[in-house]
OpenMM code with the backbone's topology and positions (N, CA, C; nanometers):
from openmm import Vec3, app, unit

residues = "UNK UNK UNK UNK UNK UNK UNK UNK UNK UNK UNK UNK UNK UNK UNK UNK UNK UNK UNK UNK UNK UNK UNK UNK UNK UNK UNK UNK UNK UNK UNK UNK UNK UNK UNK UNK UNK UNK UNK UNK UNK UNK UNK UNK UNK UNK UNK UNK UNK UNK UNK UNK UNK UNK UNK UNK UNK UNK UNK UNK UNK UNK UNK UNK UNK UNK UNK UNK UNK UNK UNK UNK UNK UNK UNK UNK UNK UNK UNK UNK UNK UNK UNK UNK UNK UNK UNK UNK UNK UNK UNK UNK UNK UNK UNK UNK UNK UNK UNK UNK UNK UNK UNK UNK UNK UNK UNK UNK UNK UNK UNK UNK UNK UNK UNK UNK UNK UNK UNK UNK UNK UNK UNK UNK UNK UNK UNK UNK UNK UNK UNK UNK UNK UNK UNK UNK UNK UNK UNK UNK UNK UNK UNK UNK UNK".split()
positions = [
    Vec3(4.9973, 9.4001, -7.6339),
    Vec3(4.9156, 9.2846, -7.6693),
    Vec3(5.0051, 9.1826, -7.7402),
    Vec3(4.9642, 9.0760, -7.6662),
    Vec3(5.0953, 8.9737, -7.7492),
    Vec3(5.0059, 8.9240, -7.8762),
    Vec3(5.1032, 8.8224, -7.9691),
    Vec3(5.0309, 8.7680, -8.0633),
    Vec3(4.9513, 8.6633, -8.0033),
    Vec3(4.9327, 8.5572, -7.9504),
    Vec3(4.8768, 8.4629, -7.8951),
    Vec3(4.7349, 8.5056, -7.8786),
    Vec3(4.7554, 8.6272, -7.7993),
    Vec3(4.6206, 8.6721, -7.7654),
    Vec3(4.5260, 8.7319, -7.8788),
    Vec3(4.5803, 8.7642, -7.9809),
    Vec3(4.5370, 8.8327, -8.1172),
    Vec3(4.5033, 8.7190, -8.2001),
    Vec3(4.5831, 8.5879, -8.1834),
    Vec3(4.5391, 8.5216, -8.3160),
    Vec3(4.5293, 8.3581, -8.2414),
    Vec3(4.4575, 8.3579, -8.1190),
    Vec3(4.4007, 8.2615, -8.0638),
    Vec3(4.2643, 8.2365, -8.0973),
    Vec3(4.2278, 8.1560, -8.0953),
    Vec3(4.0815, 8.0664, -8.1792),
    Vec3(3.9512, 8.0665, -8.0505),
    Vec3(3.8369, 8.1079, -8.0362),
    Vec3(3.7584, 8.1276, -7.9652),
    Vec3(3.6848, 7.9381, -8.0317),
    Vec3(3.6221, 7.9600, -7.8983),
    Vec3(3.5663, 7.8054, -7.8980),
    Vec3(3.4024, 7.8073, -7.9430),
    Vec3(3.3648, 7.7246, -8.0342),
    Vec3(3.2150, 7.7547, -8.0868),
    Vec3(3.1890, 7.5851, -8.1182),
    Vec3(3.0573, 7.5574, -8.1253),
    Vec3(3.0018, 7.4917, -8.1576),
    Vec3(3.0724, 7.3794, -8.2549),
    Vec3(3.0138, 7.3011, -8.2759),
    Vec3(3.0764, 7.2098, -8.3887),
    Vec3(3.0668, 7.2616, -8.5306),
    Vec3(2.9081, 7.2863, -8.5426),
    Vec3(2.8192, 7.3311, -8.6557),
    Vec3(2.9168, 7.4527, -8.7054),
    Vec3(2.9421, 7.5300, -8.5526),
    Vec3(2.9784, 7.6451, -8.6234),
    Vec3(3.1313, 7.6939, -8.6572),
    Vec3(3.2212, 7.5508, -8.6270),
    Vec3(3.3321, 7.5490, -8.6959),
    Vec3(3.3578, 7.5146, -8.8320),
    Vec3(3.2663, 7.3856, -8.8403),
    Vec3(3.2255, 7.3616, -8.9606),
    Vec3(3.1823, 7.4256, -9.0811),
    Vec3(3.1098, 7.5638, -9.0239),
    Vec3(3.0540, 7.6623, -9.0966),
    Vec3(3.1570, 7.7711, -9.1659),
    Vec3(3.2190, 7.7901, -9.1001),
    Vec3(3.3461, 7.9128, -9.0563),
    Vec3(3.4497, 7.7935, -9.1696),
    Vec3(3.4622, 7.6970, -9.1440),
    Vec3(3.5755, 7.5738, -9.2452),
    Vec3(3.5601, 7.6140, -9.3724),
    Vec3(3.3984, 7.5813, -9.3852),
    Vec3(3.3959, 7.5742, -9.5296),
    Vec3(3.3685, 7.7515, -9.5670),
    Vec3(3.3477, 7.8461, -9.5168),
    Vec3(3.3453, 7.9736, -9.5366),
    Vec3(3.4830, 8.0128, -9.5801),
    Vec3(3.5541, 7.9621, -9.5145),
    Vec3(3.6891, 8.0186, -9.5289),
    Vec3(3.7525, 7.9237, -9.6504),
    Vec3(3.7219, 7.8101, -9.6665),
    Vec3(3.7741, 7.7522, -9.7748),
    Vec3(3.7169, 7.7682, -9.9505),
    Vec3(3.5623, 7.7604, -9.9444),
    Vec3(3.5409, 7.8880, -10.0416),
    Vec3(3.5740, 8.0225, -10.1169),
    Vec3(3.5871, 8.1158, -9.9987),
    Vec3(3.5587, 8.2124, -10.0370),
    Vec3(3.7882, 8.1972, -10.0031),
    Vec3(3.8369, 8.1938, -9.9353),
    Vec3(3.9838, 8.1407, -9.9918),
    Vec3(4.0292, 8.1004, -10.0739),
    Vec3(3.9664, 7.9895, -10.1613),
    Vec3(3.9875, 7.9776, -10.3085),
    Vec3(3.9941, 8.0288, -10.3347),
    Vec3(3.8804, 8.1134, -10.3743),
    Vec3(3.8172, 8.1865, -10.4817),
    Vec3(3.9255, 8.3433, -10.4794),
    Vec3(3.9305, 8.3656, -10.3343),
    Vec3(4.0710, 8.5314, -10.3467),
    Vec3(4.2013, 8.4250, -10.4078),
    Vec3(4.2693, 8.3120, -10.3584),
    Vec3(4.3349, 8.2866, -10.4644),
    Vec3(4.3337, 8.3087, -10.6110),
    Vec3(4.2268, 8.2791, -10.6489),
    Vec3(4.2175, 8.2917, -10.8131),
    Vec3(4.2115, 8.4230, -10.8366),
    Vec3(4.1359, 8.4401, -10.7740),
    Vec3(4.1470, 8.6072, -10.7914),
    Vec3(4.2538, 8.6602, -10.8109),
    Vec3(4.3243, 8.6450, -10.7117),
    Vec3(4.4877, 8.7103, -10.7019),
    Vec3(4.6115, 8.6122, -10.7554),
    Vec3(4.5889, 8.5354, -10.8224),
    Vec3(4.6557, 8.4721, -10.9408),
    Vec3(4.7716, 8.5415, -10.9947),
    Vec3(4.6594, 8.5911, -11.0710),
    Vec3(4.7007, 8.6747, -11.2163),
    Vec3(4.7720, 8.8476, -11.1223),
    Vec3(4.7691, 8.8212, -11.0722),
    Vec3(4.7642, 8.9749, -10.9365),
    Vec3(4.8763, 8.9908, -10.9341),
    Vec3(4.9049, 8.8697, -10.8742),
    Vec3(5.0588, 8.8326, -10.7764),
    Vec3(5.1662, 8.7783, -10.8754),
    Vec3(5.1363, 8.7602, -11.0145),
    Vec3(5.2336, 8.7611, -11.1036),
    Vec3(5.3121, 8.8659, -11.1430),
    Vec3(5.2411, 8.9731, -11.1539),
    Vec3(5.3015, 9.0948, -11.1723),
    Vec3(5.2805, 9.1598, -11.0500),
    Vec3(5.3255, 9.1819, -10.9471),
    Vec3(5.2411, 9.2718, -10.8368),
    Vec3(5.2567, 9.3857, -10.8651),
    Vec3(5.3403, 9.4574, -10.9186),
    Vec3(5.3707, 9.6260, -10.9098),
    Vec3(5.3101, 9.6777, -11.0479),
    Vec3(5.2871, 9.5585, -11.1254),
    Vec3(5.1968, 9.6193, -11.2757),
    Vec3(5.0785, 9.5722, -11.2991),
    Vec3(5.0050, 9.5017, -11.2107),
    Vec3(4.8984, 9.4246, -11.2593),
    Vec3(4.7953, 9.4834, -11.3469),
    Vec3(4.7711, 9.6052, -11.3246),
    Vec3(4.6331, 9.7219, -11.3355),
    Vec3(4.6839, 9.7554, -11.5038),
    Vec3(4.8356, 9.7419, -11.5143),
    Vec3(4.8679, 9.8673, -11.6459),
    Vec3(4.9503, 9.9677, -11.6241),
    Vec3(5.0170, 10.0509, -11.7036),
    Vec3(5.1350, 10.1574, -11.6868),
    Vec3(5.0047, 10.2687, -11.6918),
    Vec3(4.8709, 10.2685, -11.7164),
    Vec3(4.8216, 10.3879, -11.7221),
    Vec3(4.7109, 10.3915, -11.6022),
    Vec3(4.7451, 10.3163, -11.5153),
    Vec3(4.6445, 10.2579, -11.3995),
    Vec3(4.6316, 10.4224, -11.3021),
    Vec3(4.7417, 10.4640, -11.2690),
    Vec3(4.7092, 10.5870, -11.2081),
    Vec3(4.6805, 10.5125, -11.0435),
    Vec3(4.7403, 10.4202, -11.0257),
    Vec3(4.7310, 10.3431, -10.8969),
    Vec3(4.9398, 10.3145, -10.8788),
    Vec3(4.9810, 10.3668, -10.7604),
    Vec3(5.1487, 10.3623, -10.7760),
    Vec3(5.1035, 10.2020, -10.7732),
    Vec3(5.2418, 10.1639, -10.7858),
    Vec3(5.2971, 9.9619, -10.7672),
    Vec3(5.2933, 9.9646, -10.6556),
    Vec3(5.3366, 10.0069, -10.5272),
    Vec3(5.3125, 9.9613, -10.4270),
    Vec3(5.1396, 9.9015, -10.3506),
    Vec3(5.0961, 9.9731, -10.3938),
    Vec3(4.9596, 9.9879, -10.3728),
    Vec3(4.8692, 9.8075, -10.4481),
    Vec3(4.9619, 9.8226, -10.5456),
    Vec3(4.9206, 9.7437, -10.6693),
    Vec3(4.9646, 9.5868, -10.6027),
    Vec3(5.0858, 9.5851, -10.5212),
    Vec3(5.1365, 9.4926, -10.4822),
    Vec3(5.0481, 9.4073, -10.3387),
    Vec3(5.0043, 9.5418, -10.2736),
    Vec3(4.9763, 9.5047, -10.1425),
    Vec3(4.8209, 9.4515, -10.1710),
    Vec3(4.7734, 9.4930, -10.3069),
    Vec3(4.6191, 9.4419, -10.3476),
    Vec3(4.6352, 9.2807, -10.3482),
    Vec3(4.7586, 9.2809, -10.5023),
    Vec3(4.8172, 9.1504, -10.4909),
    Vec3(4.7866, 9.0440, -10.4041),
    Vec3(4.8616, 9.0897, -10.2831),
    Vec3(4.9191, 9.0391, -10.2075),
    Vec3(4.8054, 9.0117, -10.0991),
    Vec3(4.6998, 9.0532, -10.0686),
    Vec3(4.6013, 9.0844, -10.0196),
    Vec3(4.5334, 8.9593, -10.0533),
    Vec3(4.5147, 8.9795, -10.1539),
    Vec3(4.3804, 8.9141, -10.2342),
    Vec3(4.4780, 8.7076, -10.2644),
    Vec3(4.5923, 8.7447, -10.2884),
    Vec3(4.6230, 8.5783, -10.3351),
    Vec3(4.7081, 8.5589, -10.1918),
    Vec3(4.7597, 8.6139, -10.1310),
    Vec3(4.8562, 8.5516, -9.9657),
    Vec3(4.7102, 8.5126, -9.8831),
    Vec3(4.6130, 8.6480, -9.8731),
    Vec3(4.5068, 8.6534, -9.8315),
    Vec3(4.4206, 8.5453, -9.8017),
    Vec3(4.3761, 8.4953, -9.9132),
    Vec3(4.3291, 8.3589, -9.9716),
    Vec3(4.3683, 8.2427, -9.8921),
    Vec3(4.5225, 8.2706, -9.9233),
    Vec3(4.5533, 8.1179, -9.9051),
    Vec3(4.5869, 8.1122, -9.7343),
    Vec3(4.6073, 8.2514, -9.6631),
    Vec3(4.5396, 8.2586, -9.4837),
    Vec3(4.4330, 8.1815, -9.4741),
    Vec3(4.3319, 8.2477, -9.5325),
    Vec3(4.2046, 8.1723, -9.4847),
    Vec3(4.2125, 8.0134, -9.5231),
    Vec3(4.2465, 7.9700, -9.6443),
    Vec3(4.2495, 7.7809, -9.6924),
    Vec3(4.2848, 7.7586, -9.5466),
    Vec3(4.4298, 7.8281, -9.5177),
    Vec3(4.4930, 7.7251, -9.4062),
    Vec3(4.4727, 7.7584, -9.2843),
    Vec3(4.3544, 7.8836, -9.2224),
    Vec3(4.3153, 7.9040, -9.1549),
    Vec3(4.4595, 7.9643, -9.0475),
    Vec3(4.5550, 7.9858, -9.1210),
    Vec3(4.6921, 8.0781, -9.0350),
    Vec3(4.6409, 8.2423, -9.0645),
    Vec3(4.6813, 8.3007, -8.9455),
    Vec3(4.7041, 8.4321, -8.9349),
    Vec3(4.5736, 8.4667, -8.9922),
    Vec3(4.4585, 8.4146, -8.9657),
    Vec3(4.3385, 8.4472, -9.0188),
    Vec3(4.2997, 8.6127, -8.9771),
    Vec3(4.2720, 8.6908, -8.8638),
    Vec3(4.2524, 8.8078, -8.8899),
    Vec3(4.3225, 8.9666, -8.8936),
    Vec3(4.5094, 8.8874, -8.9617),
    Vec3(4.5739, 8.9567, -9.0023),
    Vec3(4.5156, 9.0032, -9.1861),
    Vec3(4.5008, 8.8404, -9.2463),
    Vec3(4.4818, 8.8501, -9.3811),
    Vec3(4.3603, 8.8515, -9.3664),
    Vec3(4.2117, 8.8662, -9.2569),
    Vec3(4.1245, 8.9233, -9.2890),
    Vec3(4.1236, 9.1246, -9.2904),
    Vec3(4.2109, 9.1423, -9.2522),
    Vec3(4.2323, 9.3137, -9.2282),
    Vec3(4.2374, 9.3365, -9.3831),
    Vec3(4.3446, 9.2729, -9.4181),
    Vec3(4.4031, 9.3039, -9.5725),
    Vec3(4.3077, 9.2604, -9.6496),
    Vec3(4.1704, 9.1756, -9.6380),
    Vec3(4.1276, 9.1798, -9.7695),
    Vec3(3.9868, 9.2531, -9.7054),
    Vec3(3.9502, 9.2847, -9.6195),
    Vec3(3.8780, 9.4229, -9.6095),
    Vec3(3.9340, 9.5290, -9.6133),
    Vec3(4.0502, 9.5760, -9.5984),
    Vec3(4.0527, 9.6981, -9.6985),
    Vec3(4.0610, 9.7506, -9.8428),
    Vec3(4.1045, 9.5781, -9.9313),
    Vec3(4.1298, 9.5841, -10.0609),
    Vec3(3.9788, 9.5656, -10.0611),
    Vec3(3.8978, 9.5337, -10.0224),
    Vec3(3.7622, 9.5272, -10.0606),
    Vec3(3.6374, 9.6573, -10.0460),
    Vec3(3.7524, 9.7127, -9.9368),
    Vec3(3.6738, 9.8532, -9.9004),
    Vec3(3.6648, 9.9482, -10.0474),
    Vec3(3.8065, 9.9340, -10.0787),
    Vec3(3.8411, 9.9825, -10.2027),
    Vec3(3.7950, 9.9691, -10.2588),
    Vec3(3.7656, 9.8846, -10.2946),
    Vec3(3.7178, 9.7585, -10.4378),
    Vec3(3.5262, 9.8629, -10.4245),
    Vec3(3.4536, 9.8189, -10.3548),
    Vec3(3.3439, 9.8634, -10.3335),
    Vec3(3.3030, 10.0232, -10.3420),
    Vec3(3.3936, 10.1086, -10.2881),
    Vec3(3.4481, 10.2280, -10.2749),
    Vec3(3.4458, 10.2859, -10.4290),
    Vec3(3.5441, 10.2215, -10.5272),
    Vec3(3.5930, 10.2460, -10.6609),
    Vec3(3.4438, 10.2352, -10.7484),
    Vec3(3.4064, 10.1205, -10.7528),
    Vec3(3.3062, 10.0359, -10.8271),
    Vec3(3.1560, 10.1381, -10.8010),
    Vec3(3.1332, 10.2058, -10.6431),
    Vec3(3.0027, 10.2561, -10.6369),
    Vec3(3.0282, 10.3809, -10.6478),
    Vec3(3.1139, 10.4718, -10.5714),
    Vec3(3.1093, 10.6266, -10.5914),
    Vec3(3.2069, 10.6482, -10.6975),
    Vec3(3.3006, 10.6088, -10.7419),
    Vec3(3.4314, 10.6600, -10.8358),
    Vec3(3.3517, 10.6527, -10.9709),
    Vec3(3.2885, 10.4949, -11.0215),
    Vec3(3.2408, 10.5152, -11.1191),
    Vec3(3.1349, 10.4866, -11.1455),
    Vec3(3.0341, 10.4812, -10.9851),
    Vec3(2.8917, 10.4719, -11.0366),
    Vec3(2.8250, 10.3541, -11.1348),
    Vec3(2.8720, 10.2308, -11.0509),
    Vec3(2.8333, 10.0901, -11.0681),
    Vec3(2.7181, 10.0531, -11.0004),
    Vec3(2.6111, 9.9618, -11.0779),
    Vec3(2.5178, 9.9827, -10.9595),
    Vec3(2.6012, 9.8263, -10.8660),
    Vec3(2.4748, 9.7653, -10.7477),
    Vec3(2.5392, 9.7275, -10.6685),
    Vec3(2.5045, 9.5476, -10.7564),
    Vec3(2.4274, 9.5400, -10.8309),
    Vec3(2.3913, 9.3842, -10.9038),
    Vec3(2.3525, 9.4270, -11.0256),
    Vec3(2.4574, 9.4456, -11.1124),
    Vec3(2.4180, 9.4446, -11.2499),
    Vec3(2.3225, 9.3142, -11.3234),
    Vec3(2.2276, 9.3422, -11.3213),
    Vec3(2.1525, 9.2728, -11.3699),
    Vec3(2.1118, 9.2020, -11.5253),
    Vec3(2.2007, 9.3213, -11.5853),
    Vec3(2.2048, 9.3283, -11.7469),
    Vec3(2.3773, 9.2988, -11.7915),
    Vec3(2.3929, 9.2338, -11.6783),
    Vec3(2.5585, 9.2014, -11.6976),
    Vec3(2.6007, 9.3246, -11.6697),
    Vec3(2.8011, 9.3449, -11.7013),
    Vec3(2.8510, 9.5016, -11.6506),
    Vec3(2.9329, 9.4565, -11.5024),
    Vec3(3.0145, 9.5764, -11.5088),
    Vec3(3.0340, 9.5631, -11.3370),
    Vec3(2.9168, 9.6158, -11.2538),
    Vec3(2.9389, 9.5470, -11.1589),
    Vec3(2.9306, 9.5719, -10.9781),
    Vec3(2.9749, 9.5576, -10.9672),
    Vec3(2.9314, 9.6067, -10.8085),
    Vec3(3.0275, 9.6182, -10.6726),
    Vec3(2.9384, 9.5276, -10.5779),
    Vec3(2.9046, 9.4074, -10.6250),
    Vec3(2.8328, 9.2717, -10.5415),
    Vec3(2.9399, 9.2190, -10.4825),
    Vec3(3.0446, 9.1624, -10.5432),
    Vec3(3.1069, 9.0405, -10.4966),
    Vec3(3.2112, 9.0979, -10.4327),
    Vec3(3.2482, 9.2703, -10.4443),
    Vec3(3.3397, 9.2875, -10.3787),
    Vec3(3.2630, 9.3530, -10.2017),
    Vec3(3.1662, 9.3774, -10.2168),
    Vec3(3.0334, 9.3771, -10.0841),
    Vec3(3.0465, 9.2546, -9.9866),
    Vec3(3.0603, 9.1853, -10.0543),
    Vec3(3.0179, 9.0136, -10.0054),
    Vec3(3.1797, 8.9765, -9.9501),
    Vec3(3.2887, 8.9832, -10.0127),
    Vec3(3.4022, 8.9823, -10.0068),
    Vec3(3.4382, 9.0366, -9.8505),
    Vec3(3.4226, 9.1857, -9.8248),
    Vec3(3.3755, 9.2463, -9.7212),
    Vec3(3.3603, 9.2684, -9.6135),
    Vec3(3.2162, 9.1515, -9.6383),
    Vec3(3.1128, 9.1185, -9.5304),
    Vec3(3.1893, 9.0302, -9.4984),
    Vec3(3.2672, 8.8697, -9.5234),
    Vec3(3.3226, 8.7871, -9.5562),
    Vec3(3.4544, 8.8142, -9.4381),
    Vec3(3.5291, 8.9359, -9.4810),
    Vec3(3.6459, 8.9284, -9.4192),
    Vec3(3.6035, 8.9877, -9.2649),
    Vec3(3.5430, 9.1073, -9.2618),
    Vec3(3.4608, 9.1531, -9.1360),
    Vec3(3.4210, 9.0493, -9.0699),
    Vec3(3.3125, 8.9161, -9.1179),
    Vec3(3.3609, 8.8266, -9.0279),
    Vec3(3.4338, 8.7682, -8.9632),
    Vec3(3.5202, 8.7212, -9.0618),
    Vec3(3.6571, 8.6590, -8.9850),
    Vec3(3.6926, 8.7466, -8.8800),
    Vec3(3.6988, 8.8216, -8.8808),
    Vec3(3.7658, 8.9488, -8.7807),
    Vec3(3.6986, 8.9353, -8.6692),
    Vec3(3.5618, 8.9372, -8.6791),
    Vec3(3.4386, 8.9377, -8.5609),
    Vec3(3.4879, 8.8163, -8.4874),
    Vec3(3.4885, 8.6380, -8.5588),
    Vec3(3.4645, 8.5606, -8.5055),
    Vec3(3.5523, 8.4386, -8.5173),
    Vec3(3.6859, 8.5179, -8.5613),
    Vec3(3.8053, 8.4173, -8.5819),
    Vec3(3.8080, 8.3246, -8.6900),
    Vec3(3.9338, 8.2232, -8.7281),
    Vec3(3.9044, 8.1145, -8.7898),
    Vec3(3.8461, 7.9927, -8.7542),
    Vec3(3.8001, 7.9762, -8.6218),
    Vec3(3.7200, 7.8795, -8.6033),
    Vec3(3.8285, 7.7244, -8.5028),
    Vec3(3.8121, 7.6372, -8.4685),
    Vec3(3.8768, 7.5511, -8.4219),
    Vec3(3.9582, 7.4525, -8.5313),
    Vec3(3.9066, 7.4499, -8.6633),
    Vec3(3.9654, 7.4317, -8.7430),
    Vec3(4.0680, 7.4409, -8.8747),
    Vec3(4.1583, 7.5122, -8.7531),
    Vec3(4.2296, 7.5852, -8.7989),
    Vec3(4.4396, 7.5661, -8.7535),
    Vec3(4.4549, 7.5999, -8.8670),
    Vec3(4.6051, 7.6760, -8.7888),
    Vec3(4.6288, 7.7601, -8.7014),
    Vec3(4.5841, 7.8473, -8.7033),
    Vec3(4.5825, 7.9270, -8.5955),
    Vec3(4.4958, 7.8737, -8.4782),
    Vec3(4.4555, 7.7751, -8.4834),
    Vec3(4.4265, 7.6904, -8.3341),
    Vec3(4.5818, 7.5808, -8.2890),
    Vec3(4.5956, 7.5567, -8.3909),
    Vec3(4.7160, 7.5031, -8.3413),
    Vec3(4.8561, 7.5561, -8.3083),
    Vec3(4.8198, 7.6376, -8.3885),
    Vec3(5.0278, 7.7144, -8.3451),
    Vec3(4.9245, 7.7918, -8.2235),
    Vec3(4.8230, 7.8699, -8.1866),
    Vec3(4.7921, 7.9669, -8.0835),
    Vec3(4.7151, 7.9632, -7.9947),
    Vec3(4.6565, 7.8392, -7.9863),
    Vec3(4.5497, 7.7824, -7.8958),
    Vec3(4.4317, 7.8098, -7.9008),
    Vec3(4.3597, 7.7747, -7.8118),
    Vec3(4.2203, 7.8159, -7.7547),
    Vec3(4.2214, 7.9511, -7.6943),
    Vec3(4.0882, 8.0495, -7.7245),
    Vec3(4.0787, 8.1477, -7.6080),
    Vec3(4.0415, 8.1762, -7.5052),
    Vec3(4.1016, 8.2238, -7.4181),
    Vec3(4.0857, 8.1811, -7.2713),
    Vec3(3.9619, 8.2584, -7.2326),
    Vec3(3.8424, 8.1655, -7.2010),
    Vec3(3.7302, 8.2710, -7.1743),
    Vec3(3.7405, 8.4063, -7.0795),
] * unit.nanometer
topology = app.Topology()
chain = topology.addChain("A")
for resn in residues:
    res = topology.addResidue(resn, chain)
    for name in ("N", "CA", "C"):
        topology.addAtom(name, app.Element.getBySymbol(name[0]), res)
């Protein structure tokens, strides 16, 4: 499978590029900030008593703030959607069975909401590409029905 064919842009609606734009530019911010503070330290972010190796720690990092800024620019969109559904699998994974978070703390506290939504979020991208407005429409084209 070549790349072209992996990270070529399927053709949709106007509405629904538009939709997919600002989806990805949202919720892209927002893993930037997230992964900020991440990607400063990548191999220590958690702590020396994290019980998570640095590599692991790095690729969250790296996930969550490279991640991000895939989706802003709509490049390599469902490479860095892989990577932030699995840091999110995690994320959700940790938060509900490890330590028994509910899923919308209501009384403040963690959840495991935004890393759910996060998720759902990247699983899209994956489903339905970055949209025509994108980098990856331009370096990889259209998909050939």
């Amino acid at each position: 499978m070549n790349l072209k064919k992996i990270f070529s842009v399927a053709e949709y609606s106007s509405l629904g590029d538009a939709a997919v734009l600002m989806t990805r530019l949202v919720a892209g911010t927002a893993f930037m900030m997230h992964g900020w503070g991440k990607i400063q330290d990548p191999f220590g972010w958690m702590g020396p008593d994290a019980g998570v190796p640095g590599f692991f720690q790095a690729l969250a990092a790296l996930s969550e703030f490279g991640g991000g800024l895939a989706w802003v620019l709509g490049l390599l969109v469902p490479l860095a959607s892989l990577g932030i559904a699995f840091t999110m699998a995690v994320a959700v994974y940790s938060h509900a069975v490890l330590w028994g978070h509910p899923f919308v703390a209501t009384g403040g506290g963690p959840a495991y909401e935004l890393a759910a939504v996060y998720l759902c979020i990247s699983l899209l991208l994956i489903a339905i590409g970055p949209g025509r407005l994108s980098l990856d429409r331009v370096v990889f084209g259209l998909r050939s029905a």
